[in-house]
Structures are given as structure tokens and as C-alpha cells.
N, C-alpha and C positions, 0 to 999 in steps of 0.2 A: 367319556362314553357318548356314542349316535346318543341323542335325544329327539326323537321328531314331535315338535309343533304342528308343523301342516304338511300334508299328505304332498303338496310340489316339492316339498323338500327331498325328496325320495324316490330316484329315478330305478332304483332295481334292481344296481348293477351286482350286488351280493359282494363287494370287496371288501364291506368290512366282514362281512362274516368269514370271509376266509382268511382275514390280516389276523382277528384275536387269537391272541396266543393260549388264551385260557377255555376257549369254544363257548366263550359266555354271550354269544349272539345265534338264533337261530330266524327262518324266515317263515312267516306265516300270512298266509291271505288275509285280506278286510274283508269287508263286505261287499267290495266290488270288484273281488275275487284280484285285486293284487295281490305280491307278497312285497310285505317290511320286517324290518328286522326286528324283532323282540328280543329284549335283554336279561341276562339272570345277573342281577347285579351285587348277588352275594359273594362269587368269585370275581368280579371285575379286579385287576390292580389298577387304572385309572392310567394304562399306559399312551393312552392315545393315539395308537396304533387306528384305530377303526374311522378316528375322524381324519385322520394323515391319506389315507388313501380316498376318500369319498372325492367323487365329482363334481359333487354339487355345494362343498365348500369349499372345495380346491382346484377351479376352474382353469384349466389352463390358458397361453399369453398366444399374443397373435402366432401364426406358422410362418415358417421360412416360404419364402416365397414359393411356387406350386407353379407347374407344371398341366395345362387343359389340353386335351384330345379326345376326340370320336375316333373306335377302335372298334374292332371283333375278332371273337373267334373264327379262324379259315376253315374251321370242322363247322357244318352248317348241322351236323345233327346232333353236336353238341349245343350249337346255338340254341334247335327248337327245344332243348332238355333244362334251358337256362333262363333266370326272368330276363336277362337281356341281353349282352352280346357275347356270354360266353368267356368272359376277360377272366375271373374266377380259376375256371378249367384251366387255363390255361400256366396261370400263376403256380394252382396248388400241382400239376402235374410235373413244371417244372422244380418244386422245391423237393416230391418225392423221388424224383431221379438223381436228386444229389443225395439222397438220403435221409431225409427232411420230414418234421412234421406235420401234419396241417390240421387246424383246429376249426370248427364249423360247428353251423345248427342245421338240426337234422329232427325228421319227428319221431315217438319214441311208438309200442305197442298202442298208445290209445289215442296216437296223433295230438298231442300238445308236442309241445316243442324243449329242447332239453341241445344244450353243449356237448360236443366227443370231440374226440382226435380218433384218426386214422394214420397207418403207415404206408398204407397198399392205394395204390388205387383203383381198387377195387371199392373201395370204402367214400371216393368222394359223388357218387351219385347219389348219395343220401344229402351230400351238401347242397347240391345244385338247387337252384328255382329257388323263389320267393316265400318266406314264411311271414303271413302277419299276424305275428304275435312274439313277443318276447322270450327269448330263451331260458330255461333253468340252467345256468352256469354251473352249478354243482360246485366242484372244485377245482375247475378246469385252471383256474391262474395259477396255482399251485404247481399243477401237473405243467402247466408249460413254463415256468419258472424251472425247474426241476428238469427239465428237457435242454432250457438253455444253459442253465448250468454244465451240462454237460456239452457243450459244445455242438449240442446239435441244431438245426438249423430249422426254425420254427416261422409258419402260417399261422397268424392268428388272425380268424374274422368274425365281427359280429360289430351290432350295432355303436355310433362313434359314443356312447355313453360306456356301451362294454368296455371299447378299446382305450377310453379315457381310464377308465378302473385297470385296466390288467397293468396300465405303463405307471400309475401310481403306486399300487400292490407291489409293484415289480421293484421300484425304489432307485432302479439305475437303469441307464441306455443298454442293448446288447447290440451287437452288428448282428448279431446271425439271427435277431428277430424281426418279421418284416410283418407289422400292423396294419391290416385291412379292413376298412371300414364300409357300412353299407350307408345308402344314402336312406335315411329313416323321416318315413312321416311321423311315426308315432305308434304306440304301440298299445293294442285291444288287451280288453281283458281276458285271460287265463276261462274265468269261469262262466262268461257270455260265448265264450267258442266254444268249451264242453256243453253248452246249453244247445247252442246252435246247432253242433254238429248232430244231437241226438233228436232236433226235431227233424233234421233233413233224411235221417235212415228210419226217425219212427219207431215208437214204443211197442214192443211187444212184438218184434220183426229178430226173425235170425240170421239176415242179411248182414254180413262182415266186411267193414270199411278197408279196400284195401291201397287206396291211394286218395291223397286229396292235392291239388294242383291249381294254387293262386296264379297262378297264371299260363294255361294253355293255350297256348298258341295256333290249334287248331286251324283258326282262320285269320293268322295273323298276329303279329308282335301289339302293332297300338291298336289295336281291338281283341283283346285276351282276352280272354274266358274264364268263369271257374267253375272246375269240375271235381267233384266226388267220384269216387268207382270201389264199385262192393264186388265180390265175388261171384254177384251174378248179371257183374256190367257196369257202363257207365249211370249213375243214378239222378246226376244233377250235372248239369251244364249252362250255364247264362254268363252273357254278354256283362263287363266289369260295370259298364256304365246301369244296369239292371241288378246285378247281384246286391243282395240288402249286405251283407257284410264287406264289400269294399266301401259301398257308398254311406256308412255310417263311420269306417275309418275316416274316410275322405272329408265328412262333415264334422269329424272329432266328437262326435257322440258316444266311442266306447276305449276312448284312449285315456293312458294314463295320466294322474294330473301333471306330473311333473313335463308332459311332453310340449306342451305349452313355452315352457322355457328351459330348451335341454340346454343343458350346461357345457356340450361337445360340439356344435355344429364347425362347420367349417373354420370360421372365423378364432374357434375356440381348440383345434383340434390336434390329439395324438397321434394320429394314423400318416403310416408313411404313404398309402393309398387310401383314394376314396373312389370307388366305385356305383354309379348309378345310370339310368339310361337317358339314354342321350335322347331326351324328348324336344322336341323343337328340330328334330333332325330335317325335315326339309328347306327349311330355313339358315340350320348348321352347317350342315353335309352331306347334302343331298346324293351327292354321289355315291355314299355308302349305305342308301334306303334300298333293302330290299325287303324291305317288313319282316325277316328272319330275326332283328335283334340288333342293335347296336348300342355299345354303351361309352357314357361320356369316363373319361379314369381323369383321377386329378393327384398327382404322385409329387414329392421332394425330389431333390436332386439327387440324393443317394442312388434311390433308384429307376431314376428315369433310363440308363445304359440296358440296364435290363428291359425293360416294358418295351425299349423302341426294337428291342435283340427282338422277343415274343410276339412282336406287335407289329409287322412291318409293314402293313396299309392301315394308316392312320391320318386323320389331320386336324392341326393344330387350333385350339379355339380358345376365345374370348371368352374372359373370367366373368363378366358382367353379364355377358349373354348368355351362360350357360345357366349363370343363375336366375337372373332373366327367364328362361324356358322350365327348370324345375327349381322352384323357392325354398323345399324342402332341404334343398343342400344349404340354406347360409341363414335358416333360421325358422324357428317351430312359430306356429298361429296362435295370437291368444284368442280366447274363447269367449267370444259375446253373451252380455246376459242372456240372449233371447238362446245360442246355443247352450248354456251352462243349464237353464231352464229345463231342456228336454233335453240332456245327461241325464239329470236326476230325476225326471222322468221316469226314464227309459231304467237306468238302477232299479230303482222302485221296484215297478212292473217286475221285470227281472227277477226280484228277490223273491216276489210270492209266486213264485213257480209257473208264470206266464209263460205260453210259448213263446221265447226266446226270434225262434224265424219269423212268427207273425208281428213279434214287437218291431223288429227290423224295418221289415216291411211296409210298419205302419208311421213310424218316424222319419223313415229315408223316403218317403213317395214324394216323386217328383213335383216342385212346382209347376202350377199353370205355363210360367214363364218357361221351366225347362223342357215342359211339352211344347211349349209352341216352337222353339227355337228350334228341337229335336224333328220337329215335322219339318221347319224350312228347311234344315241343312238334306233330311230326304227327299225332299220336293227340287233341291237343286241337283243335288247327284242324280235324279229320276231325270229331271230336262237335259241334264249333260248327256246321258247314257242315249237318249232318243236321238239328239242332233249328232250323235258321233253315229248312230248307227246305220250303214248301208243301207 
């Protein structure tokens, strides 16, 4: 049976709870609003089933060699509706026209985040954009096990830890399953986003959330926005590099331990796609900069016929470079004592019912250094903007 020691031991993916045959594992939050799995171990038969599929002791070997390209979607207003170039849409619309299912995270009534499948596509705008926070799987491996049993022809995406769980859970290859992986820094906790999201609309307010959008586009792909909107308008809107809840993911202050050393990255990985954006695109492929979105897809040879069929302005990139421009694809940051410090900090605070956005706020504020740096980079766009103009 899972026994956890230490809290990186446990990246969240819930496969063993849905491997026991006996339902003697369920998932509950700590204190720092993850969920792990707790055991009744009075039914256990000790079959082993729950450590067979974990991730994190059963790491998978290098990947067949891989396939790099900068791509996009040719629908540009599916682009602005996606965190980045639309490749997703594209994929899951093609698997529903053959009859197919696609599996995604989508947020549920109170905006945390939670696994479904859709038939229709009508259903995958709920997938689209950016969710930073880990999904509840519920019993989604199951159900898409159960789908490929039957021959039908199955989208699975969510983070390469998920996608490392569903292919162990799974126990064998299927051709008619094509695994989609997103490129993950790490993932916040569960009960700092419920915390968050209730100081941004405010106690005592009958204003109803009715979107939240990690990355709007508004005024551009690499300068996203995020935005809340209640039913009486947009509420909240700031620049990524300003929002306290990117900028403490980004600093690893509210991510889970185990993201420090995921056990899926690239190097490690099941997913027949990895998709994530193609940052460093001036540099890459500038040719396909129109700050709508582009993302870099990193695919097996299986299905590279298809992607080039879906995909047909595209260009080919360097493995090193691409890691080079996002590091997040081939390997999670460990965590300096001075950062591990003001983690459990910011915990703390947290627990005794601290406002949540002002803790944010007050842990992520900019150094000296990234004020000054942030004033030269406007101080040289301001001289460019003057000598170019008439």
C-alpha cells in the first residue's frame, strides 16, 4: 500500500485511488490545501495495484525520439480564446469528427478546476486557456479506459504527471489513444486560489463570478492579462508580470512540493504530444509572431502525419533551443532555502485567515532590481517610440 513519508513524494495524480480494487484509498487536503491519499487499511488486500501505477515511483525511461515545431491555429479567434496557439482546438475538433473523445480540465460552479470528457464540440470551450491550478481527476482514467476499450478513439490531456498516471493505470498501449500533455510549471494550491479568488470579489458582496481568464489576451499574447468578470463586468484585470498570483506561481511560493522534481518532464515522458508556447518566438520563428499565439508541439512519430495534415504552416525547431527559451518543459526548479523560507511563510499567514491577495501581494513585490530593470526596458521602448516618430 502508498505510504507517504514526505509530502514530494506525491504529485496528485489520484491513480492510485482509482487502481484500488477495494476503494480503500480516498483524497483529502493538508494544510496547505493539497489533496493526498489517505488509506483505510482495514480492507487493504496488499495487492499492489496503487503503487504499480504512481509516478513517482515508477518513473518512466527516456522517449523515442520527438519531433519540435512552432505551429498555430489558422482560426485566429480561436487563437485569442486559447493560452497559446490554438494547436489543442484543433487536435480535439479533429478527434470529435471521427467520433472521438476528448478529455480536459475545465472549471466547475465555484471556479477550481476538476477533469470531464465531452462528445460535442460544443463542450470543448470549457477546455480552452490556461488553468493554474491542478485538476480533480475524479475518475476520469477509468472512464477513458472504458471508452478505449470500446474502440473508440480517445483525447486525453492534462498535466505530464496526469498523463504519466493515466498510461500506468492503463496497464497497456492503445493506438486509438492519443496523450496530451501540457507544458507545467507547477501547480498552486487548491485552497490559496479559493482564498484568493474570495478576496478579489470581497466579503459580504452579491457580485457572481462568472469567468476567470489566466490568460487574456486583450492586449497581446506575451503580455497577457488576468482577468475576473462578475455579472456586473469585468472586475479585475493586470498585466502577468503585476498579478500577485502568477508572480508567486512563477517564484514557486504556492506550488506543490512534489513540483520541484516532477517525475514526467520531458525527458521522463508519456505523452504522445507536448504542447506549450513557443516563447522565444522572435528568436525561433519570428515569422509566425503576430502576438495572437503561437505554440511550440513536441509529438512521436506516430503522430507526427497527422499534426503536419492539421498544421500546415509550421517550422521545424531545435530541441535545445526550445528548451533553452521555456525550461519548464525538461525539468521543475528546486527551491532555495531563502525561497522554501517564505513558502511557509506565506502557509502560515494563509492558515490564520490572512487576506490571501494582500499576502500575495506582499511576498511577490518586486525587487529593487526588477524595478529598475522594468523602468530601463520602458525608458528604451519610450526613446525608440520618439526617434521613429515623424
Amino acid at each position: 500500500m502508498i505510504r507517504l513519508t514526505k509530502k514530494q513524494d506525491c504529485c496528485g495524480c489520484a491513480a492510485c485511488v482509482q487502481a484500488c480494487p477495494k476503494g480503500c484509498l480516498t483524497l483529502r487536503e493538508d494544510e496547505e490545501g493539497f489533496p493526498y491519499p489517505e488509506a483505510d487499511t482495514t480492507h487493504c488486500t496488499h495487492c499492489g495495484l496503487c503503487e504499480r501505477v504512481c509516478p513517482m515511483l515508477r518513473r518512466g525511461g527516456a522517449p523515442a525520439p520527438r519531433h519540435y515545431f512552432a505551429t498555430m491555429n489558422p482560426n485566429k479567434a480561436v487563437r485569442h480564446r486559447s493560452s497559446s496557439g490554438g494547436i489543442f482546438s484543433l487536435l480535439a475538433e479533429e478527434v470529435l469528427r471521427q467520433g472521438g473523445v476528448v478529455f480536459g480540465a475545465r472549471f466547475d460552479a465555484n471556479f477550481e478546476v476538476v477533469h470531464d470528457y465531452t462528445e460535442e464540440p460544443a463542450g470543448l470551450a470549457a477546455f480552452r486557456g490556461a488553468k493554474y491550478l491542478q485538476s480533480r481527476i475524479g475518475n476520469n482514467y477509468r472512464l477513458a479506459q472504458e471508452f478505449l476499450r470500446r474502440g473508440r478513439l480517445v483525447l486525453f490531456s492534462g498535466t505530464p504527471c496526469q498523463i504519466a498516471a493515466l498510461k500506468l493505470y492503463l496497464r497497456q498501449d492503445y493506438d486509438n489513444l492519443i496523450a496530451v500533455e501540457i507544458v507545467c510549471h507547477g501547480v498552486p494550491s487548491p485552497m490559496l486560489w479559493r482564498k484568493y479568488l474570495a478576496g478579489l470579489v470581497g466579503t459580504g458582496n452579491t457580485r457572481t463570478v462568472t469567468q476567470v481568464n489566466f490568460r487574456d489576451k486583450l492586449h497581446g499574447w506575451k503580455g497577457y492579462h488576468v482577468s475576473v468578470s462578475t455579472d456586473e463586468g469585468v472586475l479585475y484585470r493586470e498585466h502577468k508580470d503585476r498579478d500577485p498570483w502568477i508572480r508567486a506561481l512563477v517564484l514557486q511560493l504556492t506550488l506543490r512540493p512534489a513540483c520541484t522534481d516532477c517525475p514526467a518532464k520531458i525527458q521522463h515522458s508519456s505523452a504522445d504530444i507536448t504542447l506549450g508556447d513557443c516563447w522565444g518566438i522572435d528568436a525561433l520563428a519570428p515569422e509566425l509572431d503576430d502576438d495572437a499565439g503561437c505554440s511550440v508541439v513536441i509529438c512521436n512519430r506516430r503522430l507526427l502525419p497527422l499534426l503536419e495534415t492539421l498544421c500546415p504552416v509550421r517550422k521545424p525547431l531545435d530541441a535545445a533551443a526550445v528548451h533553452a527559451k521555456n525550461p519548464s518543459i525538461s525539468r521543475g526548479l528546486p527551491l532555495t532555502r531563502a525561497t522554501l523560507r517564505r513558502r511557509q511563510r506565506l502557509f502560515r499567514a494563509a492558515r490564520s485567515n490572512a487576506c490571501v491577495r494582500l499576502l500575495l501581494r506582499r511576498y511577490t513585490a518586486p525587487s529593487l532590481r526588477e524595478r529598475l530593470l522594468r523602468a530601463a526596458v520602458l525608458l528604451k521602448h519610450s526613446l525608440r517610440s520618439l526617434l521613429h516618430t515623424p
